[in-house]
N, C-alpha and C positions, 0 to 999 in steps of 0.2 A: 877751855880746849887743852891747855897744858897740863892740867890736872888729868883730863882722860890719855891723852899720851905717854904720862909717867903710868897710869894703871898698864895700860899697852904692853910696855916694854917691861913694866916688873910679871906682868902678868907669862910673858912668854919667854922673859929667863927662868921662873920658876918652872913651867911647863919645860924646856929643856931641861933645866936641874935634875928634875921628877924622872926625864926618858934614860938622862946620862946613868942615874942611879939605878934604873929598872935594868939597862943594859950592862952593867957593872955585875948587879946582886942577880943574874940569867945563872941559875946552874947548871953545870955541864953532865955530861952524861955521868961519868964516873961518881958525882952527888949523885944525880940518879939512883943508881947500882947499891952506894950504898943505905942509899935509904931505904929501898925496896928489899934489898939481904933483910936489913934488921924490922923492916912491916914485917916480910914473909916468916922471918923465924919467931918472932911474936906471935903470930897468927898459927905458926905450927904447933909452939908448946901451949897454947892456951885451948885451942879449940881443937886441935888433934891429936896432940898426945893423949890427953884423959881420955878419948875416943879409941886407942889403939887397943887389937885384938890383945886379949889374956894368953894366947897361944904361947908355947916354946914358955912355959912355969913366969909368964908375966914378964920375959928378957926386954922383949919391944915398948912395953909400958913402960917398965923402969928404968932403962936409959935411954928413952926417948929425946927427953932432951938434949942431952950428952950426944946425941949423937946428931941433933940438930945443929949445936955450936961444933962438931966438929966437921957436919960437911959445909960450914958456910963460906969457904973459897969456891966449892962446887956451884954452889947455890948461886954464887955471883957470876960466875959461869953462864949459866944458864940463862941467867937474868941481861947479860952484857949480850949475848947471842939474838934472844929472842926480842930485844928490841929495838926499837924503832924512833928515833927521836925526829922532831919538826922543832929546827931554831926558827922562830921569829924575831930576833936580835932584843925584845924586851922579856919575854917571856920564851919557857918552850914546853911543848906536849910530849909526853910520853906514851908508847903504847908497846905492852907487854902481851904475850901473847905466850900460856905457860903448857906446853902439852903433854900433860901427863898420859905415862901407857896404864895400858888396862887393867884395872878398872874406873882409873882413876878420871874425871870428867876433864877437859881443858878449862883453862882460865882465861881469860882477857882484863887488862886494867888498863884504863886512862890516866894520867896523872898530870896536871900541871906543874909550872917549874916556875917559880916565879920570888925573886928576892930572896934567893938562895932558902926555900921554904917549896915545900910539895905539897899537892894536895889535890887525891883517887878522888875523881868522882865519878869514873865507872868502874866498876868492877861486877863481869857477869861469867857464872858457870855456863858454860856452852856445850 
């Protein structure tokens, strides 16, 4: 019987340890922000720059990038605007909701926050 006792009790300071640290490593929004800045400009210069119209002798192809890292104060902007956080004091949810004008479709992302580590598992064009 004192054998299960001492399980007991190591048992449920670890379980405390495990929530102390979850609610420690809980990132705040501004981790948030900038994680979602540096996804979204990743995702700009890979999958939509080589996409950008040749128009104007190829200006917008060519410094596309360039001009991704320079709006990225804007971008977190937009990003601290448009969302929406749910603290659960271990973890927290993010949702992003990006609406671009026309032609451009809107975005929505889900993200978890957890141990100072994110991680989209929805992300849908609307």
């Amino acid at each position: 019987m004192k054998v299960f006792s001492v399980f007991v009790v190591v048992g449920g300071m670890m379980v405390l340890a495990g929530g102390a640290l979850m609610a420690i490593g809980n990132p705040g929004k501004p981790d948030y922000e900038d994680y979602a800045v540096e996804t979204l400009s990743t995702y700009l210069k890979t999958e939509i720059c080589p996409k950008a119209p040749a128009d104007f002798g190829g200006f917008v192809q060519s410094y596309c990038k360039t001009l991704v890292d320079a709006g990225q104060p804007q971008i977190k902007q937009v990003i601290a605007q448009t969302t929406n956080q749910q603290n659960f004091l271990l973890f927290s949810i993010y949702e992003t909701t990006l609406a671009l004008p026309d032609p451009f479709p809107t975005y929505e992302f889900q993200t978890i926050g957890v141990m100072k580590q994110f991680y989209t598992y929805q992300a849908m064009e609307m």
